[in-house]
N, CA, C and O of each residue as an XYZ file, in Angstrom:
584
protein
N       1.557    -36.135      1.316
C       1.190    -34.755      1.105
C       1.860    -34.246     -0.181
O       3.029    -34.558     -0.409
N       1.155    -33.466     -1.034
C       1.617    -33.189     -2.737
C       2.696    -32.202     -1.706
O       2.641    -32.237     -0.477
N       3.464    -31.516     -2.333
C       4.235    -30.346     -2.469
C       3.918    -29.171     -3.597
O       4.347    -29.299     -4.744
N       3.444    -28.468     -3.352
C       3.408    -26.858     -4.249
C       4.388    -26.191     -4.155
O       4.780    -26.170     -2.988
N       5.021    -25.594     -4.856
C       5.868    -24.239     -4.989
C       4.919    -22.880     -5.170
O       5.103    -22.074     -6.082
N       4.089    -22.776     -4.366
C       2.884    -21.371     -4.392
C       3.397    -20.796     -3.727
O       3.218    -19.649     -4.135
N       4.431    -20.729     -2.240
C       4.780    -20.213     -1.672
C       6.014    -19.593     -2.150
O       6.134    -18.375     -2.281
N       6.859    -20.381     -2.389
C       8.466    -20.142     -3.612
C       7.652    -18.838     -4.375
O       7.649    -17.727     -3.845
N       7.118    -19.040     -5.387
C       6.449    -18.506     -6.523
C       6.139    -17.310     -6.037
O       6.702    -16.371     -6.598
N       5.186    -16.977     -4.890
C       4.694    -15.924     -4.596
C       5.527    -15.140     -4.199
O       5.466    -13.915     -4.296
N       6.861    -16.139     -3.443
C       7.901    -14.824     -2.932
C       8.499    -14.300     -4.061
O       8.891    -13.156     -3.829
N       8.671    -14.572     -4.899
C       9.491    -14.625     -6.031
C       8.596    -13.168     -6.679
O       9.142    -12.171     -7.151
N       7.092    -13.397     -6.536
C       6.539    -12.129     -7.191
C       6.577    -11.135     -6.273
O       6.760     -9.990     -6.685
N       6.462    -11.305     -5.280
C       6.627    -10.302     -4.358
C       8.263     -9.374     -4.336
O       8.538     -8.175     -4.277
N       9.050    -10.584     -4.413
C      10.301    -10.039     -4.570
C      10.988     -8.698     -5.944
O      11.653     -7.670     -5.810
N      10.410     -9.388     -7.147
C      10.236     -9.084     -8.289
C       9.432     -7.343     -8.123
O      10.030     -6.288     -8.334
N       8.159     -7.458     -7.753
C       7.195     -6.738     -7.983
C       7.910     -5.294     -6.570
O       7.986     -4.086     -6.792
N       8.164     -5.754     -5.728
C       9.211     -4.474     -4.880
C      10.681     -4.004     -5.583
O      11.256     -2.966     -5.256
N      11.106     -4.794     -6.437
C      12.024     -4.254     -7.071
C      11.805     -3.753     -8.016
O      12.605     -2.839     -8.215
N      10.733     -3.926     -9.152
C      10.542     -3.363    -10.069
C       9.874     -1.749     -9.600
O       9.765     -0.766    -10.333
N       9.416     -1.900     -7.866
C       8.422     -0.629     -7.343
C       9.550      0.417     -7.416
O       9.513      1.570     -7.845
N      10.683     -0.374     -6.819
C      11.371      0.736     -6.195
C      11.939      1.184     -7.540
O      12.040      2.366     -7.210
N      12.303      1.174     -8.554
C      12.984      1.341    -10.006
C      11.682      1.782    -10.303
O      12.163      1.420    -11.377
N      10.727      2.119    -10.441
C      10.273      2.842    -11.233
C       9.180      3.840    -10.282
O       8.102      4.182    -10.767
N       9.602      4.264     -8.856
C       9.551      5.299     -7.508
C      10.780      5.804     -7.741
O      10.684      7.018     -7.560
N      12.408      5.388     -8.188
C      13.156      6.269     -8.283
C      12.615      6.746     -9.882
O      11.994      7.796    -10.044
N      12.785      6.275    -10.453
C      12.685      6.863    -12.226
C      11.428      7.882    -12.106
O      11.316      8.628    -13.079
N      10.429      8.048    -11.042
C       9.711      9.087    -11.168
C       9.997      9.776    -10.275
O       9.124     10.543     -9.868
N      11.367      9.776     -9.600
C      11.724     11.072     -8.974
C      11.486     10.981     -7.273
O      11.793     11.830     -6.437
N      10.868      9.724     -7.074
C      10.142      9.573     -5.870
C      11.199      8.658     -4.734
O      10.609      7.852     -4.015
N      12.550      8.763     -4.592
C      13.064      7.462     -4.074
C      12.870      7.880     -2.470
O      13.297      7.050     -1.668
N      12.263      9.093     -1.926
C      12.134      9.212     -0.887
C      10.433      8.222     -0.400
O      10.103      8.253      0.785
N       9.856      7.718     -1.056
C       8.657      6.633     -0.951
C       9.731      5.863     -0.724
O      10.891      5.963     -1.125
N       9.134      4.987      0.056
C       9.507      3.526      0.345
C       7.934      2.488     -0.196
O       6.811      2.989     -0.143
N       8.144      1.254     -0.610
C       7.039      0.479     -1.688
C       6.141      0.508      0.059
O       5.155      1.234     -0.064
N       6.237     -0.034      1.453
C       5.610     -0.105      2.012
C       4.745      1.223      2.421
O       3.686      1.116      3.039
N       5.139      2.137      2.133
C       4.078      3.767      2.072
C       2.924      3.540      1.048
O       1.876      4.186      1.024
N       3.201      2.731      0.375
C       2.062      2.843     -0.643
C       1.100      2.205     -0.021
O       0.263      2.025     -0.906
N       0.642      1.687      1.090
C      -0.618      1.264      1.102
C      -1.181      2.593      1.718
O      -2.284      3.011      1.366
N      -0.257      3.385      2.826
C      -0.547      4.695      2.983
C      -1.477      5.472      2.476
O      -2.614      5.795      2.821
N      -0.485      5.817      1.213
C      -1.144      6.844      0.314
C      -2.237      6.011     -0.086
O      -3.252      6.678      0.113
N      -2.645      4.511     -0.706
C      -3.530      4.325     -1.229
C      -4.899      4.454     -0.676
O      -5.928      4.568     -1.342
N      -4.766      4.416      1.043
C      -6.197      4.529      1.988
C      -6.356      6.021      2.419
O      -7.377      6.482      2.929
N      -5.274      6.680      2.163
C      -5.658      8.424      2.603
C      -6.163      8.774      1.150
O      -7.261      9.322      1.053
N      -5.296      8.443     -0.194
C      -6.164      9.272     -1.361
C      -7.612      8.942     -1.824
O      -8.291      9.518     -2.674
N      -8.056      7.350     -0.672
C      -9.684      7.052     -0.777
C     -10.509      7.129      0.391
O     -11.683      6.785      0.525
N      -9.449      7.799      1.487
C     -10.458      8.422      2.882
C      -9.275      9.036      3.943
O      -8.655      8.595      4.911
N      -9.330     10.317      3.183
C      -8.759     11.504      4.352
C      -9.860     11.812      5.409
O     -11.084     11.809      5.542
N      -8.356     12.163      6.290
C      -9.209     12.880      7.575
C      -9.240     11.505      8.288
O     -10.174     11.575      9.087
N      -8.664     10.311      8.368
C      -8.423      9.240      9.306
C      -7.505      8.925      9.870
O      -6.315      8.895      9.556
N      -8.487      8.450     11.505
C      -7.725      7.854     12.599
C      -6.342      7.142     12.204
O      -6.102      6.812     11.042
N      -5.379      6.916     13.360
C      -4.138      6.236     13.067
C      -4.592      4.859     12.919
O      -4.376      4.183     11.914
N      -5.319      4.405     14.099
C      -5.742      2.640     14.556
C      -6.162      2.618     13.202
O      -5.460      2.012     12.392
N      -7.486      3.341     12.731
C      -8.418      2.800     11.012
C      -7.447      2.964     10.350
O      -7.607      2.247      9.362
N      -6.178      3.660     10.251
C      -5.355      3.082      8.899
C      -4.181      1.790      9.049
O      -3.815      0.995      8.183
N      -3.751      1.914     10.490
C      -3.279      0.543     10.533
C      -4.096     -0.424     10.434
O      -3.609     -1.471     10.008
N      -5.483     -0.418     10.760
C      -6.215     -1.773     10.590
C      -6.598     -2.245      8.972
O      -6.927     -3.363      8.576
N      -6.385     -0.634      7.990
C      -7.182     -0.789      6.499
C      -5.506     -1.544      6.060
O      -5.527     -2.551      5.352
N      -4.699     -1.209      6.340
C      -3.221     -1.315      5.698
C      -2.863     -2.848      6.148
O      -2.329     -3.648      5.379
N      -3.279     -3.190      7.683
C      -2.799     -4.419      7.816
C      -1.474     -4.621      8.672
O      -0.842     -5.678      8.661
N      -1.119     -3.500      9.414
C       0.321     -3.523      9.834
C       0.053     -3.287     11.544
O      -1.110     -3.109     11.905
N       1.027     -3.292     12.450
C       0.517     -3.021     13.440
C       0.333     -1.206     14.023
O       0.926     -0.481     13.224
N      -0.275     -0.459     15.084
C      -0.626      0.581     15.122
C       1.159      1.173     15.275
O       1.565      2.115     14.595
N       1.774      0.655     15.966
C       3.491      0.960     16.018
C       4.384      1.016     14.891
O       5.469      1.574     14.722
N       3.516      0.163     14.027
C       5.138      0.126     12.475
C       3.871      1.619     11.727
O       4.374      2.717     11.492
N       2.339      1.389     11.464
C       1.634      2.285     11.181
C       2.438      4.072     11.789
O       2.807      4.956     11.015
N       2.489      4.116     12.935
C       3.334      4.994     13.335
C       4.287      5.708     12.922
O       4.233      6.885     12.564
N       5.402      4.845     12.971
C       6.403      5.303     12.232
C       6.828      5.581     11.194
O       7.816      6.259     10.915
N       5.716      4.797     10.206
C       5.513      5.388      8.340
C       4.706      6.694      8.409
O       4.761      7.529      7.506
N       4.096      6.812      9.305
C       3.691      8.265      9.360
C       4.166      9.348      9.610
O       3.992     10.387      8.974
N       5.191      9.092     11.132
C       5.939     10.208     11.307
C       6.961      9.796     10.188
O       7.110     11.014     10.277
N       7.526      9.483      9.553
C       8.499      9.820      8.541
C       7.634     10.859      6.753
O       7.902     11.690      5.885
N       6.762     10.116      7.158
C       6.145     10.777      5.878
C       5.596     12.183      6.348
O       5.423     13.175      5.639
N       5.373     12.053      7.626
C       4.905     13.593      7.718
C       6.045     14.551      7.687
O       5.892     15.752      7.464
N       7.343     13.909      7.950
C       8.552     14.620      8.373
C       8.944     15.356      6.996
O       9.365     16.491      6.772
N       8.558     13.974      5.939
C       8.806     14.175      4.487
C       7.910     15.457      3.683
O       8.386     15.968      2.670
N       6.775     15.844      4.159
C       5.994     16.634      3.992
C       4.366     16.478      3.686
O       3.417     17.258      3.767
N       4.530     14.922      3.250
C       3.263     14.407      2.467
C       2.030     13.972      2.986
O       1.122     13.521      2.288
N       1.984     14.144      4.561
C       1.003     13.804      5.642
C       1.304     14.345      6.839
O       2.429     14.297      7.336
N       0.345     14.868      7.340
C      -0.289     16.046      8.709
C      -1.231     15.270      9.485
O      -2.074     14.488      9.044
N      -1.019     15.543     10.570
C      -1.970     15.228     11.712
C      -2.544     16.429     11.779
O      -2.093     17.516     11.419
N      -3.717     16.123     12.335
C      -4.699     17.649     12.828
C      -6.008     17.349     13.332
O      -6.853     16.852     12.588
N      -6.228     17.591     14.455
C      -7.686     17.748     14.739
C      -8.671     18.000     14.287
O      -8.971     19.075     13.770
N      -9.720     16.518     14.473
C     -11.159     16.964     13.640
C     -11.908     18.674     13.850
O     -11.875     19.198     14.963
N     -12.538     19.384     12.667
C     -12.784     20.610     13.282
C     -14.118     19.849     13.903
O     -14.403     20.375     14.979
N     -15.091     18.693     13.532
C     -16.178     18.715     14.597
C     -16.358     18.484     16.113
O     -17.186     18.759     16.981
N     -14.800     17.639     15.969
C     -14.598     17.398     17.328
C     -12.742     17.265     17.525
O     -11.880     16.545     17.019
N     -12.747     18.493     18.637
C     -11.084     18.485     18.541
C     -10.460     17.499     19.327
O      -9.242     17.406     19.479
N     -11.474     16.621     19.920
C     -10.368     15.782     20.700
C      -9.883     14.571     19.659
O      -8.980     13.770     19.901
N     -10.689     14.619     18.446
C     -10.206     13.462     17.499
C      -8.761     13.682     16.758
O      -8.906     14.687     16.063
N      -7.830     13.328     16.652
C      -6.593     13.413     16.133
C      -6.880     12.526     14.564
O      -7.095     11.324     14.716
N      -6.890     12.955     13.374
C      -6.754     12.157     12.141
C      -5.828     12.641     11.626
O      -5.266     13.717     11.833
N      -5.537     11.434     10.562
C      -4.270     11.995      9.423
C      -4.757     12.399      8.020
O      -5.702     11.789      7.518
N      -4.268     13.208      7.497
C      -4.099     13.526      5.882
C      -3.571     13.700      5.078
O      -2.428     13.342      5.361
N      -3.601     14.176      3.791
C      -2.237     14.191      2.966
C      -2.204     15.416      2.933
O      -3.280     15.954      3.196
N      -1.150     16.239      2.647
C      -1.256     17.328      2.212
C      -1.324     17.836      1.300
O      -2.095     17.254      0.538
N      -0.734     19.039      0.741
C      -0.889     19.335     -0.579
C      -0.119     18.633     -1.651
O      -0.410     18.195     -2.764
N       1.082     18.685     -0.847
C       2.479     17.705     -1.332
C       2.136     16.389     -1.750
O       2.481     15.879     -2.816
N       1.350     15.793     -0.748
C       0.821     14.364     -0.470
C       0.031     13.801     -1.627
O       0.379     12.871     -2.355
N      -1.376     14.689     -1.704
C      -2.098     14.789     -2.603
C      -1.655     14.606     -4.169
O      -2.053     13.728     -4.935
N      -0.543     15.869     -4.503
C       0.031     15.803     -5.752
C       0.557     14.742     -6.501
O       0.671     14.631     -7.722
N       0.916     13.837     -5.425
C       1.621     12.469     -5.755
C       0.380     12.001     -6.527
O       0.757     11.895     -7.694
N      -0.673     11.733     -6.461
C      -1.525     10.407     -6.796
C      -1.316     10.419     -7.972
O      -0.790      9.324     -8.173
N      -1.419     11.288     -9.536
C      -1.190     10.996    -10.619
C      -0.018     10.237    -10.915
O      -0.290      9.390    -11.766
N       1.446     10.191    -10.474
C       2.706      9.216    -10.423
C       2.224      8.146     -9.622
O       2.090      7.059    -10.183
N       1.948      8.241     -8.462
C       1.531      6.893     -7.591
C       0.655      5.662     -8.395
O       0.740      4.434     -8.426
N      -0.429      6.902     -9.166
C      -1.280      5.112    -10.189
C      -0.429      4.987    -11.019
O      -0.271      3.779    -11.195
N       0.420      5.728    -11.832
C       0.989      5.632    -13.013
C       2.215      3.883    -12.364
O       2.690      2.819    -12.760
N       2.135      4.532    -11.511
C       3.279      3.526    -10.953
C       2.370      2.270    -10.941
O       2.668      1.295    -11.630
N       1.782      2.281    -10.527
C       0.452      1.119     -9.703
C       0.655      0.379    -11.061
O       1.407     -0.560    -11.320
N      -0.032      0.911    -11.685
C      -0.652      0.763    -13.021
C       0.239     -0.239    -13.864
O       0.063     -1.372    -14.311
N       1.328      0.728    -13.883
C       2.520     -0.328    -14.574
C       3.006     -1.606    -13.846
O       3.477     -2.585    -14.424
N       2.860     -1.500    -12.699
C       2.954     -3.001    -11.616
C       2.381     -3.691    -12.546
O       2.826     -4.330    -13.499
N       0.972     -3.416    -12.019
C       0.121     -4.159    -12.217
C       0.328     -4.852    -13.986
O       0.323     -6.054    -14.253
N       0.498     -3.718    -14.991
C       0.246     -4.478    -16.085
C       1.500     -5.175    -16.407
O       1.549     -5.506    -17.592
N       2.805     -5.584    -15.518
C       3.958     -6.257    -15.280
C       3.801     -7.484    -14.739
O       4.425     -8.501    -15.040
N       2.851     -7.344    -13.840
C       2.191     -8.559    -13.331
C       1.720     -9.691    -14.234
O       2.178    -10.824    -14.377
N       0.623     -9.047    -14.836
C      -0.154     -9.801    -15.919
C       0.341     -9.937    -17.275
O      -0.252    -10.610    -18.118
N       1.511     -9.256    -17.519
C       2.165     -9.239    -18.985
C       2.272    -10.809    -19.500
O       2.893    -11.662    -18.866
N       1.553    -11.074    -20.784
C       1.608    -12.451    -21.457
C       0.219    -13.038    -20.526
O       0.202    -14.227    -20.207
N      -0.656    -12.333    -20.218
C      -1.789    -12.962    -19.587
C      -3.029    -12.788    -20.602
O      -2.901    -11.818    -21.349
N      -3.987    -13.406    -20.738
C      -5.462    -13.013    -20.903
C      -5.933    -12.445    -20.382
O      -5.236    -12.024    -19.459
N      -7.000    -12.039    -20.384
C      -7.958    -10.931    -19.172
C      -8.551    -11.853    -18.412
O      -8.951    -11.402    -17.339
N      -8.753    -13.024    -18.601
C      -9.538    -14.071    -18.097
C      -8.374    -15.296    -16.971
O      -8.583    -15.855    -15.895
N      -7.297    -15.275    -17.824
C      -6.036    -15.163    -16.749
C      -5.492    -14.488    -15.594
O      -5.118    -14.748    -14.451
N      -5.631    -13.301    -16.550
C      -5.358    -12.388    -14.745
C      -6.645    -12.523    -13.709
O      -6.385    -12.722    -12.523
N      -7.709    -12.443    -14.034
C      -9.010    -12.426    -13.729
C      -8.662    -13.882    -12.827
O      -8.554    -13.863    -11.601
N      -8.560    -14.715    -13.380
C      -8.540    -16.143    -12.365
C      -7.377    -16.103    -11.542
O      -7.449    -16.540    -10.393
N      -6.054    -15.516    -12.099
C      -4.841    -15.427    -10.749
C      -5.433    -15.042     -9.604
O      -5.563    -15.618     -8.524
N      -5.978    -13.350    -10.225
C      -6.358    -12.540     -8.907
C      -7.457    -13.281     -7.827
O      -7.451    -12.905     -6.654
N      -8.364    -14.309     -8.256
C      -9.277    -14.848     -7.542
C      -8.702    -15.938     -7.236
O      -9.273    -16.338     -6.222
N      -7.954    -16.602     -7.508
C      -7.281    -17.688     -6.621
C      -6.453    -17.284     -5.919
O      -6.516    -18.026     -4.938
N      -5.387    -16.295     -5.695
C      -4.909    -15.314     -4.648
C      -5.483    -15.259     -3.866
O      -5.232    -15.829     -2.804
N      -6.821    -14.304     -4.158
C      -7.589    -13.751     -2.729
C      -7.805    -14.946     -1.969
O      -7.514    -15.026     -0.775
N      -8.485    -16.194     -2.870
C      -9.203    -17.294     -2.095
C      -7.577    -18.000     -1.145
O      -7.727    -18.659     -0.116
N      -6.505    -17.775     -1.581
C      -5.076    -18.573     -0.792
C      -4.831    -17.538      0.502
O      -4.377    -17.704      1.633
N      -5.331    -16.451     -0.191
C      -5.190    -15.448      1.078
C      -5.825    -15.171      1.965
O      -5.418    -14.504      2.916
N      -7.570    -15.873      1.770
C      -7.966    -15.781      2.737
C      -7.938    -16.696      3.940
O      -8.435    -16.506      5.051
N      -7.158    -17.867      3.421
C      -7.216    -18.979      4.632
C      -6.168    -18.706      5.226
O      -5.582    -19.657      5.744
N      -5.425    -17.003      5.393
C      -4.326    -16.808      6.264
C      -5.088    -15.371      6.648
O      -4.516    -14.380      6.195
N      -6.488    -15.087      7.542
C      -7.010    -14.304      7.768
C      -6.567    -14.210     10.054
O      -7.137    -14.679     11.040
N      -5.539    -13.507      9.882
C      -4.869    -13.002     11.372
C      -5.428    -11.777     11.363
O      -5.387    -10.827     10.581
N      -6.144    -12.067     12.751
C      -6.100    -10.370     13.182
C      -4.664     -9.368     13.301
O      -3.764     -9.718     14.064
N      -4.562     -8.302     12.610
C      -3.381     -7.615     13.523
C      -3.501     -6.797     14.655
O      -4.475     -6.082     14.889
N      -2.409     -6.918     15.422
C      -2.360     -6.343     16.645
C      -2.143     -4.958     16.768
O      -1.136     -4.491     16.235
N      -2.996     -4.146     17.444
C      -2.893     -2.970     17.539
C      -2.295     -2.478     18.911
O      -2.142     -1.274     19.122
């Protein structure tokens, strides 16, 4: 059997890429985010007004750790629960005003990941990382438990 270091490697970016999150979430003032909120904000600033289960299932985490990034962030100010007005027995989450305001720092942040990621790449480089990723990632397709 060959041996790869894809796994080494990836932790290594992963490792890298949360430290560089959190250094530049404090440098914009933000050290009350934690890097795992960001998938949060990223599925409420592209569909407010959702269930808890649909954002633990869009995020990938279970409905219990989903939970508790919520009540802290709501505690924080940046997300509300509230009843659908069409139907009040539905409970969804949203951002608030607070919440909302973030997204211009949140891509700025993204953004710079991302072009940290690919720094010394081609477009056709990053372009092939990102698709051999997805394709390594999809042969580790687990349901999570809700």
């Amino acid at each position: 059997m060959k041996e790869y270091q894809i796994l080494h490697l990836s932790s290594r970016l992963r490792e890298g890429a949360n430290r560089y999150l959190i250094d530049e979430l404090t440098r914009a003032g933000l050290e009350d985010i934690t890097t795992a909120c960001g998938d949060v904000f990223h599925v409420l600033f592209l569909t407010p007004k959702i269930p808890l289960k649909t954002l633990a299932e869009r995020i990938r985490r279970t409905k219990s750790t989903t939970s508790v990034m919520v009540d802290r962030l709501e505690r924080l100010g940046y997300v509300e629960r509230r009843r659908l007005e069409s139907d009040g027995r539905v409970l969804v989450l949203d951002l608030t005003e607070k919440g909302r305001a973030l997204k211009p720092k949140l891509d700025a942040v993204a953004g710079a990941l991302n072009e940290r990621i690919v720094e010394g790449f081609s477009d056709e480089e990053a372009r092939t990382l990102e698709r051999l990723l997805a394709k390594a990632a999809a042969n580790f397709k687990y349901p999570i438990e809700t």
